[in-house]
C-alpha positions in Angstrom: 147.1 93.8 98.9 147.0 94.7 95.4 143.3 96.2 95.9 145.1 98.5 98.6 147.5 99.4 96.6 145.3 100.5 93.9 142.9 102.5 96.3 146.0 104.4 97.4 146.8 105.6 93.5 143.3 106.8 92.8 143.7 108.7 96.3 147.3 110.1 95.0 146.2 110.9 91.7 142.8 112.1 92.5 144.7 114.9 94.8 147.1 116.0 92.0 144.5 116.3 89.7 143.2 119.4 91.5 146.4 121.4 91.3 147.0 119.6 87.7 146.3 122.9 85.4 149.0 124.5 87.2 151.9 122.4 86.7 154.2 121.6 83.4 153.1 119.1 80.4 155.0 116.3 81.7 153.0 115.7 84.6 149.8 115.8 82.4 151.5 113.4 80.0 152.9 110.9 83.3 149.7 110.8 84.2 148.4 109.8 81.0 150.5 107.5 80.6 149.4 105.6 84.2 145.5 105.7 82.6 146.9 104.2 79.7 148.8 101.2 81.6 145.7 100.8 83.7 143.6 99.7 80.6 146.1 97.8 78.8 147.0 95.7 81.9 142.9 95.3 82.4 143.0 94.0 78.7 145.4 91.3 79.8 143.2 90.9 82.9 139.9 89.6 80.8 142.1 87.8 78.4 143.5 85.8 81.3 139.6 85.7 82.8 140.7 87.3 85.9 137.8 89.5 86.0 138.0 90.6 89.9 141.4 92.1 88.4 140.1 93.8 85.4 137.3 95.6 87.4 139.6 96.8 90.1 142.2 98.3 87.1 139.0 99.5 85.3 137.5 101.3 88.2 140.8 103.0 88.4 141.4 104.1 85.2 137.7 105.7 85.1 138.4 107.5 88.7 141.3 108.9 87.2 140.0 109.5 83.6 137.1 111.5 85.4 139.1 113.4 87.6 141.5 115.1 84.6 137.7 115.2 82.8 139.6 112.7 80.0 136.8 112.0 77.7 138.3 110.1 75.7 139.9 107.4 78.5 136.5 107.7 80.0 135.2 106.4 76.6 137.5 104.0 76.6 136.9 102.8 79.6 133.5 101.9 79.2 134.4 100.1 76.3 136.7 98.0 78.1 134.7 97.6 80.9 131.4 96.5 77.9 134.1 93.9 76.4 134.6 92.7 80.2 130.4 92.2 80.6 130.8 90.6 76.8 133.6 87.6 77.9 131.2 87.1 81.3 128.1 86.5 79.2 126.3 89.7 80.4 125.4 91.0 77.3 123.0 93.6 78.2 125.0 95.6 80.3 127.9 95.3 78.1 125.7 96.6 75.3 125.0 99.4 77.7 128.6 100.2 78.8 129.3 100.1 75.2 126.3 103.0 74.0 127.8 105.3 76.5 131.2 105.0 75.3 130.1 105.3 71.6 128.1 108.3 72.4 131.3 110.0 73.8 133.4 108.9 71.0 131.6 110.1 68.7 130.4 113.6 70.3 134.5 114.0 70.4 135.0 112.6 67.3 137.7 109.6 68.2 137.5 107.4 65.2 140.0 105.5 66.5 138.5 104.4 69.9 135.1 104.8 67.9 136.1 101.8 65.5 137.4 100.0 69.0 133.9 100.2 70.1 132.3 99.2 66.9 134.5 96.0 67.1 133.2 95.3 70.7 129.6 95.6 69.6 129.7 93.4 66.6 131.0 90.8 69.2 127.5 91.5 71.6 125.8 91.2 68.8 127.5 87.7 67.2 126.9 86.3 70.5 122.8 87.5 71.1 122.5 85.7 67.6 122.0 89.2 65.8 125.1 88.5 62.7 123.6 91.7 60.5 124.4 94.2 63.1 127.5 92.6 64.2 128.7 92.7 60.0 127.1 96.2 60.2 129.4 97.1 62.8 132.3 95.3 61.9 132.2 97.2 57.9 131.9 100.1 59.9 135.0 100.1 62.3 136.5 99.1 58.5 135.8 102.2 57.3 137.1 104.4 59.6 140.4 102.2 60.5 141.1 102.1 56.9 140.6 106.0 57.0 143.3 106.1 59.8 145.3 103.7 58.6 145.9 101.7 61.2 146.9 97.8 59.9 147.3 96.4 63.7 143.9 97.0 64.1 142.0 96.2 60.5 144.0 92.9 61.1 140.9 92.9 64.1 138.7 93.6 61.8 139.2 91.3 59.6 139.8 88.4 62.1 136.5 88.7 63.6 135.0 89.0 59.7 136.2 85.5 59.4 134.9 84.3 63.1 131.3 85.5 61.4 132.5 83.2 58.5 132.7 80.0 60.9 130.0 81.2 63.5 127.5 82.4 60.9 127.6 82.0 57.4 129.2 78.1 58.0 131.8 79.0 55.2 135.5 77.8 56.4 137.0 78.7 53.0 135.7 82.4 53.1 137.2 82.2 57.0 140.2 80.7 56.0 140.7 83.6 53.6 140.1 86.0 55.9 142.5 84.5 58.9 145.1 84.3 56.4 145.2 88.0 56.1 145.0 88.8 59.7 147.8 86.6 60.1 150.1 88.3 58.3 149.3 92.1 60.4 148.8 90.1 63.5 152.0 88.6 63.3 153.7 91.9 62.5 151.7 93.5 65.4 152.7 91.0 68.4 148.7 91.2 69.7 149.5 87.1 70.9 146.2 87.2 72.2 144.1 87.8 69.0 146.8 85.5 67.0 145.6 83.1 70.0 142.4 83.6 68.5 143.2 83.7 64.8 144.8 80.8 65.3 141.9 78.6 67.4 139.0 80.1 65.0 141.7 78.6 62.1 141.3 74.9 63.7 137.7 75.2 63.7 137.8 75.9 60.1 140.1 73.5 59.4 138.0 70.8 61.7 135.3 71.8 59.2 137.0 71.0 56.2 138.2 67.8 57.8 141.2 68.5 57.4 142.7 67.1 60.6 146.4 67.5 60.0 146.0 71.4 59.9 143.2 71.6 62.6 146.0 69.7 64.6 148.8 72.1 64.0 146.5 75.6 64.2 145.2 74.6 67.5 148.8 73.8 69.0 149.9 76.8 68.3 146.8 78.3 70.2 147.5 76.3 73.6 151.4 77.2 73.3 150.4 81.1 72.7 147.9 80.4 75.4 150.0 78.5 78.0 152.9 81.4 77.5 150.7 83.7 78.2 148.5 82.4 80.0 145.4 83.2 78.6 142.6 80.7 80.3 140.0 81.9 77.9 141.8 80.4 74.7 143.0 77.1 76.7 140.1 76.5 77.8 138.5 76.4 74.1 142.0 74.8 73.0 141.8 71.8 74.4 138.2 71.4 74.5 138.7 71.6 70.2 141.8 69.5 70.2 139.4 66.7 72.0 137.2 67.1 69.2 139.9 66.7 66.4 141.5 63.7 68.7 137.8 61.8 68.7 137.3 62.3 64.5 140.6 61.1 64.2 140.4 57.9 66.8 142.9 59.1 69.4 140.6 58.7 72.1 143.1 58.3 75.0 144.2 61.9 73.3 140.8 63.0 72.9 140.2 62.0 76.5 143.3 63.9 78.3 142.5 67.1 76.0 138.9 67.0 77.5 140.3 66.5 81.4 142.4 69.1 80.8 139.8 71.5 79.7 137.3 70.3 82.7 140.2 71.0 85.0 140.4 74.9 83.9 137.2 75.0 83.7 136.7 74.1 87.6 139.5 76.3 88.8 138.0 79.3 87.2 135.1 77.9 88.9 136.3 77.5 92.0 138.0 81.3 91.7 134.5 82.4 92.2 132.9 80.1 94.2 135.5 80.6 96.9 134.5 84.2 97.1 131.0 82.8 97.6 131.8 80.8 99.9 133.1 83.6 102.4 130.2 85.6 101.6 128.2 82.5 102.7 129.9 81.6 106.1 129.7 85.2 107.3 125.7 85.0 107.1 125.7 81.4 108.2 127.7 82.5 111.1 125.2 85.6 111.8 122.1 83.3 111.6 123.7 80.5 113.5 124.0 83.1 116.3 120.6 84.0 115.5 119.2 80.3 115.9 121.4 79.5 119.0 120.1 82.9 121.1 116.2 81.7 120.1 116.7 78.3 120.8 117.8 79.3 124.4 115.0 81.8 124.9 112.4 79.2 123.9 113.9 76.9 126.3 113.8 79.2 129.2 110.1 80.2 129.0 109.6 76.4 128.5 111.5 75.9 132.1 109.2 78.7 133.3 106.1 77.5 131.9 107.0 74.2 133.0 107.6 75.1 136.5 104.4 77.4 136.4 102.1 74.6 135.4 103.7 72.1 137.8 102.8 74.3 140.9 99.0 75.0 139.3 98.6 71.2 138.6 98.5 70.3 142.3 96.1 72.9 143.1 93.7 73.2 140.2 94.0 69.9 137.7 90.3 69.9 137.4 90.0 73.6 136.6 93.2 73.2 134.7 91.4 70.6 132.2 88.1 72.5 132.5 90.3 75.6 130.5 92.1 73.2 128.1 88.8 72.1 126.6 87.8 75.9 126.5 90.2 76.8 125.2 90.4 73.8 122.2 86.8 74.9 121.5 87.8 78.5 121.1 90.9 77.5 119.0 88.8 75.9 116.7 86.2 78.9 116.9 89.2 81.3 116.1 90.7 79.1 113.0 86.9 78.9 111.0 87.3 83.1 111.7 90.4 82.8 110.3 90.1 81.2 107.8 87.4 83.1 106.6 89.4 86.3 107.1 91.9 84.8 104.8 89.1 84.0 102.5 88.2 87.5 102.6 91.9 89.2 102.7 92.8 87.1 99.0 89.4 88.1 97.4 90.3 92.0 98.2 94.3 91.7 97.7 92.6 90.2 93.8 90.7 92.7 94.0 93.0 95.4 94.4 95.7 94.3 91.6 93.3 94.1 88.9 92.2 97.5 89.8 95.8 99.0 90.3 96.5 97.0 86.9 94.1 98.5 85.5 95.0 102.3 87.2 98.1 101.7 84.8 96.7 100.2 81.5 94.5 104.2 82.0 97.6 106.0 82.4 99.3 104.3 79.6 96.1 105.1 77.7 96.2 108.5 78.6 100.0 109.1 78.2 99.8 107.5 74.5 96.6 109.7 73.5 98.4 112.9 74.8 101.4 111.7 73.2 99.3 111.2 69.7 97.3 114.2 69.9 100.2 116.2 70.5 101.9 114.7 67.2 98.9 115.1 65.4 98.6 118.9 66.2 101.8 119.4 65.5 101.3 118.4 61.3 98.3 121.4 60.9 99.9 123.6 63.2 103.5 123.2 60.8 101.2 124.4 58.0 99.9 127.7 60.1 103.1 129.0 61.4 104.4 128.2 57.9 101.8 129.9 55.6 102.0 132.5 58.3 105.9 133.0 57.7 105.3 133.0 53.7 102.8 135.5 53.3 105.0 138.0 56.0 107.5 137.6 53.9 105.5 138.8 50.7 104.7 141.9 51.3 101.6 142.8 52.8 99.4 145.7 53.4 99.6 147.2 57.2 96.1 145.6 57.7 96.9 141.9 56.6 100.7 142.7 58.3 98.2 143.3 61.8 96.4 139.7 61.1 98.9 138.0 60.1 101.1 139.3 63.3 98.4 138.0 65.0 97.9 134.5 63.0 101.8 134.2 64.1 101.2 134.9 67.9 98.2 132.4 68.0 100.4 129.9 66.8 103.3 130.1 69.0 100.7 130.2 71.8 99.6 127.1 70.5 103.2 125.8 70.1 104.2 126.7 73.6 100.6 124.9 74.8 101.2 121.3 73.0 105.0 121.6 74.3 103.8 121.9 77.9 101.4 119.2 77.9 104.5 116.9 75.6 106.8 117.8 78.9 103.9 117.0 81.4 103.5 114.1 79.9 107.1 112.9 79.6 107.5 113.8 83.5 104.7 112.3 84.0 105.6 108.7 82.2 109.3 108.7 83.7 110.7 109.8 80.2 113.0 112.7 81.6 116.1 111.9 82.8 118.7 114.3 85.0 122.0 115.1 83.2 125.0 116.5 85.2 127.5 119.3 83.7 129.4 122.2 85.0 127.6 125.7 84.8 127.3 129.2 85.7 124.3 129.5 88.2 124.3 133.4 88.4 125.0 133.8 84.3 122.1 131.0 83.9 119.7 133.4 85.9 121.0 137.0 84.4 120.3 134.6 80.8 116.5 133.9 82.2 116.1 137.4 83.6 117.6 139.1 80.0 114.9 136.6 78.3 111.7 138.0 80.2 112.4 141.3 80.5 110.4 142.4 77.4 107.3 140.8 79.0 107.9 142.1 82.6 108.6 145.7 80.7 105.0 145.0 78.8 103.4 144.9 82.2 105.7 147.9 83.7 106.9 145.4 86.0 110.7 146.0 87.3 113.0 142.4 87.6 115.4 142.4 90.3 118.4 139.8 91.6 119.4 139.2 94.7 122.6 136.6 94.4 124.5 135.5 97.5 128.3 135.8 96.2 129.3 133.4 98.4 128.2 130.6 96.0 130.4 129.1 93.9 131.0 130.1 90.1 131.0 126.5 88.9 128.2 124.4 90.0 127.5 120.5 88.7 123.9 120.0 88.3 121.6 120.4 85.2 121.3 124.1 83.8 117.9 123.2 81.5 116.0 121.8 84.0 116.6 124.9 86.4 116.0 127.2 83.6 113.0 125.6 82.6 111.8 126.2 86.6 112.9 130.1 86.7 111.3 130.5 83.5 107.8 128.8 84.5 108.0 130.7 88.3 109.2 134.0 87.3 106.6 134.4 84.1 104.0 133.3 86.6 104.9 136.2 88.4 105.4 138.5 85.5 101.9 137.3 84.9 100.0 138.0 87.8 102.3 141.7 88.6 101.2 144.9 87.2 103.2 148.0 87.4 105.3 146.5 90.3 108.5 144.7 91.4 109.6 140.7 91.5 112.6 139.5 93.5 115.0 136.6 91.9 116.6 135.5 95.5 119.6 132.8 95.9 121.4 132.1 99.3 123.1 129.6 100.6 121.4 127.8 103.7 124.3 124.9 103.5 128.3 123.2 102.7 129.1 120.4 103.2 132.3 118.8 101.6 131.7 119.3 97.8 128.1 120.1 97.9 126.1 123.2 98.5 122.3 123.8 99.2 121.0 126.9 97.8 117.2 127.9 98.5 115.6 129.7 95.5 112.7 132.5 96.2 110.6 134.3 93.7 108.8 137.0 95.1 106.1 139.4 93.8 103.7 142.3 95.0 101.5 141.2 92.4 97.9 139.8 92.8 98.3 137.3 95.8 96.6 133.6 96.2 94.1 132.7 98.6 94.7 130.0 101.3 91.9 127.8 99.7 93.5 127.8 96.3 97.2 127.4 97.0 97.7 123.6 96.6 94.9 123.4 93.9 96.9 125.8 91.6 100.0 122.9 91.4 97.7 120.8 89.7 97.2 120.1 86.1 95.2 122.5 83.9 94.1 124.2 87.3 93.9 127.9 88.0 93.2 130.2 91.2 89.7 131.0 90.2 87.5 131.2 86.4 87.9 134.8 87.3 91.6 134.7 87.3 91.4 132.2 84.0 89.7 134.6 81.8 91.5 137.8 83.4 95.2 136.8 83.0 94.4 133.8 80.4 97.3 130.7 80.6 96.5 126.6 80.7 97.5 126.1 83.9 100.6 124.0 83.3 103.6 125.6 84.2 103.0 125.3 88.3 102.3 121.8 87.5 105.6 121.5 85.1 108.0 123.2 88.1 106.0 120.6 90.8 107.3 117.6 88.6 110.9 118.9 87.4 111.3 119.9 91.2 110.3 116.2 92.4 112.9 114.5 89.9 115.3 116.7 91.4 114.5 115.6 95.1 112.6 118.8 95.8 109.7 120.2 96.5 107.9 123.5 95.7 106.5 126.1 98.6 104.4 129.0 98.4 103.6 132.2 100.8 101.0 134.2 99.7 98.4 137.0 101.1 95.4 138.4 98.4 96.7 141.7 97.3 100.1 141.8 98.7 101.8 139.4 96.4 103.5 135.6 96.5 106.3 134.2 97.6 107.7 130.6 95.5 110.5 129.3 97.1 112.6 125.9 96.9 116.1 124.0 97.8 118.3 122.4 95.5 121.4 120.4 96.4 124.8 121.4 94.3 128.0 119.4 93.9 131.1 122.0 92.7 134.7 121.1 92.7 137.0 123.5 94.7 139.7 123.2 92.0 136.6 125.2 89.5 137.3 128.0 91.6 140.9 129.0 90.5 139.9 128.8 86.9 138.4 131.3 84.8 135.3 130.5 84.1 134.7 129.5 80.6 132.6 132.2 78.8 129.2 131.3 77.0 129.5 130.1 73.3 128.2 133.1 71.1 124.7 132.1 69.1 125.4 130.6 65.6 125.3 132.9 63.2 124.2 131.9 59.3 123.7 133.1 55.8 121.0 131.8 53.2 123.9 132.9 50.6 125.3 129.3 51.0 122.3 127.9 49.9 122.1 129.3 46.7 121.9 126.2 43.7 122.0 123.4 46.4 119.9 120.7 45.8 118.1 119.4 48.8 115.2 116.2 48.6 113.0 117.0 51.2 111.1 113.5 51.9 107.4 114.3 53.3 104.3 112.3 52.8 102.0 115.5 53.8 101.0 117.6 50.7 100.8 120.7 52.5 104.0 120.5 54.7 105.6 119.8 50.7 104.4 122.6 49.7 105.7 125.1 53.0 108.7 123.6 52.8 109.6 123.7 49.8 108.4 126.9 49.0 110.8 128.4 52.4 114.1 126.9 50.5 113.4 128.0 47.1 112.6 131.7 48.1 116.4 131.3 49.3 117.7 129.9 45.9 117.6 126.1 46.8 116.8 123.2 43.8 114.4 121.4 45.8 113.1 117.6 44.8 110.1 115.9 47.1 109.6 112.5 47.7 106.3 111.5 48.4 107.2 108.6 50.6 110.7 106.4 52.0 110.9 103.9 48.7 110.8 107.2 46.3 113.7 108.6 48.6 115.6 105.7 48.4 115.5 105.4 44.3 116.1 109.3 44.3 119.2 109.0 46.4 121.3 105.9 44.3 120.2 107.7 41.0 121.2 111.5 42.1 123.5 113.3 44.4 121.8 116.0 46.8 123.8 118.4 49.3 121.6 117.8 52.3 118.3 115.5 53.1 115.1 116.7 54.8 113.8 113.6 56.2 109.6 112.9 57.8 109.9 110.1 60.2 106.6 108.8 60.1 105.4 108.1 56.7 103.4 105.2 55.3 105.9 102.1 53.8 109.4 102.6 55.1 109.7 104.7 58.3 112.1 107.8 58.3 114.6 105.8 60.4 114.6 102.4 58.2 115.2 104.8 54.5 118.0 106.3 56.4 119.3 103.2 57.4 119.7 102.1 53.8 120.6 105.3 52.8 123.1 104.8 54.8 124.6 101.8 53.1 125.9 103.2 50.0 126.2 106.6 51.4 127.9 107.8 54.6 128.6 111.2 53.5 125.3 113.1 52.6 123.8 115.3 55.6 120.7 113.8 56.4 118.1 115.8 59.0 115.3 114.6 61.1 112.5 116.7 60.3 109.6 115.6 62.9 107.4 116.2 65.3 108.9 114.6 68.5 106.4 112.2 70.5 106.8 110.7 74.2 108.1 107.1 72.8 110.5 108.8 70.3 114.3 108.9 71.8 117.0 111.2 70.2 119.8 108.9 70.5 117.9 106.5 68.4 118.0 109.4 65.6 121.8 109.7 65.4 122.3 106.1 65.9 120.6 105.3 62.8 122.8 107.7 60.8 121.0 111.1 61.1 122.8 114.4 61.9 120.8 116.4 63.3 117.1 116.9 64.0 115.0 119.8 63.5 111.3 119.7 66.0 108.0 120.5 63.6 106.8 123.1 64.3 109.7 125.0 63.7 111.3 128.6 64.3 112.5 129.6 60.5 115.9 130.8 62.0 116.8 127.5 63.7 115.5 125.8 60.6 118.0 127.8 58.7 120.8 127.9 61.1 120.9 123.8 61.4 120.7 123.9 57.5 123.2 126.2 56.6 125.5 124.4 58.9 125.8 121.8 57.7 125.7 122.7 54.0 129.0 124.9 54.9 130.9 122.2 55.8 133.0 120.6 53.6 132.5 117.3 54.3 129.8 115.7 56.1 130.0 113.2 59.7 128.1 110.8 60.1 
């Protein structure tokens, strides 16, 4: 009933959220409030380990959360919903729940459900064994509660300090000290279930101490805190501790009731589950029973009819009858060698087959890792060339040197582009991409692609036009890189292959269905045409229509092969029409999901590009931390031609000693240097510093993951090889600000 009930509220409010905009405050703020009261009463659900409950609230408060677009209940939802995974010993995908909420929480910049979070993975992280995170974590949500000043919940905080002190560091006086100052907030505050705690994890320290009069009294007042309110978590520990201090101290008829009474919770949690098991169970029994009882009668009736068959063949043909047995016995046997030989033979090719599809992987891992690490490795010399090239523009040069160095530049960025392709084939390739989902323009995302070509359709006197069903909606839900990054690869390929013609950009809808819409994609050209024999080849890697068309036009061959795998991890496929000398046709579908309620709202206009000024770095001082002599060199020489005090540290170790002994503005930090990493100096750096800016400055490779970057304490990152405007622009942002987030 109550699971109905709750199914007809996310129904309710899931309805009103689409007319929500459009009606006063208070109806935003009621049903705020309902989102709130669904995660407080889930709260009480774990504490009182009814976990079927706390999902069904959970689930609830997320439906709604998502259908206001809440981020910050969503947050907290997953947080709630990782402390659920926590208290049923599923620490991996409470770990997981917790990530995502942390990543929103910190994107919106809630310290307070931030800290909450914080708090929740120290306790993941007590309970995998791992007690320098779970202090890492716990100092953390200590800092920014302290910030906030919120007592109710550094009394958390420092509770579960002192449950490291017992669990951990086996210190009960340390503990003791620390439980006696959440007692105090915790009191004040009313949390009974955390003073429930505070006042269990007390016994155990007391139990430690031996002092048994105390233990006695701290654990009573757990079982009375946890009979009132019934929380089955705490009893069950309770009296499972209070047998403990009964047996030290003798009481064994004590020691013994304490322990039935904790065996008895214990089974009727138990038995909570196992009785939805046990329905689950007599449904399939029932099915296979069915199952047995409907072959059972078919065997018997061919048995009858076999029966009555041979019965009416005996009396006529006994001696021929035998005369077939014993045939038949000798081909048996005959058929079972054959067999068996055939099985023989089967096992020795299924062998056969892994170790060769085992070792069909270990070459793609090979080859993934090798175009992974040549890609890095390009990356370092190729920093110093677009680098060098960028300095000596910059200095003045003679109209001659200006023409190489132009040159120099576009031979890079050539380059660049070329080692970026084969870094995204690869990463399709090793399932490293992932799909994101987010509201978007479709038509402003093309006219954005179109404005970005038109230079190099203009080069070729090639005309770009768009043909844009308006019966699309405004707001689609789907993600806007990976379809750039498939308009951009098509309609250059075009742009390529067109001289002094036209291309088509074409989008119509071929299909609505609830809240989705399929919209089939066409680029079209009168340019040079494919032949019939080379259309499938040229959606392979590194592979062209002819040698003739490779050094006419020039190109690697990639960017088919790139729109073949984004269009695959989008459940789609690529199609081509094409006639030699009368152009191509590319074409593709792509399913949508849009919300109707998107339709009444303005859309929300594009951000305008960052715009900087190298006057704020004048007299900052910035260490930039690079093993490489030459990429020193580049990039120190860029910042101090714009008035920057710039240090170098050859290596993490120098950083480190640079950073406790002087105070810089900003950080440029090289992730793979000999000694400490990148990741582990900014970890320490960390420690006794959580204001300074600190920037990845990398080259990216296939294993490397960005969350991992601001995880660890970085801000931003900055990809080597870089454009000297987004270098500049991600620098200066930061150095404006008047205080840096970590």
């Amino acid at each position: 009933m109550k699971r109905i009930l709750l199914g007809l509220i996310v129904c309710f409010c899931t309805l009103a959220a689409t007319v929500l905009e459009a009606r006063p405050p208070q109806e935003r703020d009621e049903m705020n409030a309902k989102i709130e009261q669904f995660l407080s009463e889930a709260e009480e659900a774990i504490n009182k380990v009814d976990f079927d409950e706390a999902h069904n609230l959970l689930n609830t408060a997320l439906d709604l959360s998502r259908s206001i677009d809440h981020q910050r209940y969503i947050a907290l939802s997953s947080s709630i919903l990782g402390q659920l995974y926590y208290v049923r010993h599923d620490y991996e995908k409470a770990a997981t729940e917790i990530q995502r909420a942390v990543a929103i929480q910190r994107k919106i910049e809630d310290k307070s459900g931030l800290a909450y979070s914080y708090i929740n993975y120290a306790k993941v992280f007590m309970a995998e064994g791992n007690f320098d995170r779970a202090n890492e974590y716990l100092l953390l949500a200590e800092e920014l509660y302290t910030g906030l000043d919120e007592k109710e919940s550094l009394g958390l905080v420092t509770l579960n300090r002192g449950i490291l002190a017992v669990n951990v560091e086996r210190n009960p006086s340390k503990a003791l000290e620390f439980f006696e100052q959440a007692d105090k907030i915790l009191h004040q505050s009313g949390n009974k279930y955390e003073l429930a705690r505070m006042h269990y994890y007390s016994g155990r320290a007391h139990l430690m101490l031996e002092n048994y009069g105390l233990a006695h009294e701290e654990v009573l007042k757990s079982l009375e805190l946890g009979k009132e309110n019934r929380f089955a978590s705490v009893l069950l520990s309770s009296n499972s501790l209070m047998s403990t201090i009964h047996e030290r101290r003798g009481n064994y008829q004590e020691a013994l009731a304490y322990i039935k009474a904790s065996q008895q919770l214990k089974d009727s949690i138990f038995n909570l589950n196992k009785e939805a098991l046990a329905t689950d169970a007599d449904a399939r029994h029932g099915v296979d029973a069915m199952k047995s009882s409907l072959n059972e009668l078919s065997r018997l009736n061919a048995e009858q009819e076999r029966t009555l068959k041979v019965n009416k063949l005996t009396t006529i043909l006994s001696v021929a009858l035998i005369t077939i047995l014993s045939l038949l016995t000798l081909s048996l046997y005959k058929n079972n060698n054959l067999r068996a030989r055939a099985n023989d033979l089967l096992q020795k090719k299924n062998t056969e087959l892994v170790t060769a599809k085992e070792n069909a992987e270990n070459a793609s891992m090979a080859k993934a890792q090798f175009l992974s690490t040549i890609t890095h490795e390009l990356r370092t010399p190729l920093y110093a060339v677009t680098g060098l090239t960028h300095l000596l523009l910059e200095e003045s040069p003679t109209p001659n040197q200006k023409e190489h160095l132009n040159s120099l530049k576009f031979s890079g960025e050539y380059l660049l582009s070329l080692i970026n392709n084969i870094l995204d084939l690869n990463k399709l390739e090793a399932n490293k991409v992932e799909l994101m989902e987010t509201s978007f323009d479709l038509k402003k995302r093309i006219s954005n692609v179109l404005v970005a070509l038109k230079k190099s359709a203009e080069d070729k006197n090639t005309a770009l036009h768009l043909e844009f069903d308006e019966s699309i909606p405004q707001q689609i839900k789907g993600d806007p890189l990976k379809v750039s990054q498939v308009l951009i690869n098509l309609i250059g390929n075009s742009i390529k292959f067109t001289e002094n013609g036209d291309i088509w950009v074409k989008v119509r809808k071929t299909g609505e269905q609830e809240n989705q819409v399929r919209l089939e994609f066409q680029i079209q050209d009168n340019g040079e045409g494919i032949s019939k024999e080379n259309q499938q080849l040229i959606f392979e890697n590194f592979t062209q229509g002819s040698v003739e068309i490779n050094r006419k036009f020039g190109g690697t061959g990639l960017g088919l092969s790139i729109v073949k795998n984004l269009l695959k991890l989008m459940d789609s496929e690529i199609h081509l029409k094409s006639e030699l000398g009368k152009g191509s046709t590319f074409f593709f579908e792509l399913a949508f999901n849009f919300d109707p309620s998107d339709e009444l709202q303005t859309a929300p206009e594009a951000p305008e590009p960052e715009h900087y000024s190298t006057q704020v770095l004048m007299g900052k001082n910035i260490l930039v931390v690079e093993d490489n002599k030459i990429n020193q060199m580049i990039t120190r020489k860029i910042l101090e031609k714009n008035g920057v005090i710039c240090e170098v540290a050859d290596d993490g170790q120098i950083a480190l000693e640079k950073a406790k002994s002087k105070q810089y503005d900003l950080i440029l930090m090289d992730i793979h240097m000999p000694g400490l990493s990148g990741i582990e100096t900014t970890i320490e750096i960390r420690k006794f510093n959580q204001e300074i800016p600190v920037i990845a400055l990398t080259a990216v490779t296939l294993d490397e993951s960005l969350d991992e970057f601001y995880l660890n304490g970085f801000n931003d990152i900055i990809p080597k090889p870089f454009k000297t405007e987004e270098f500049f622009r991600k620098i200066t942002k930061y150095l404006s600000q008047p205080e840096a987030l970590v």
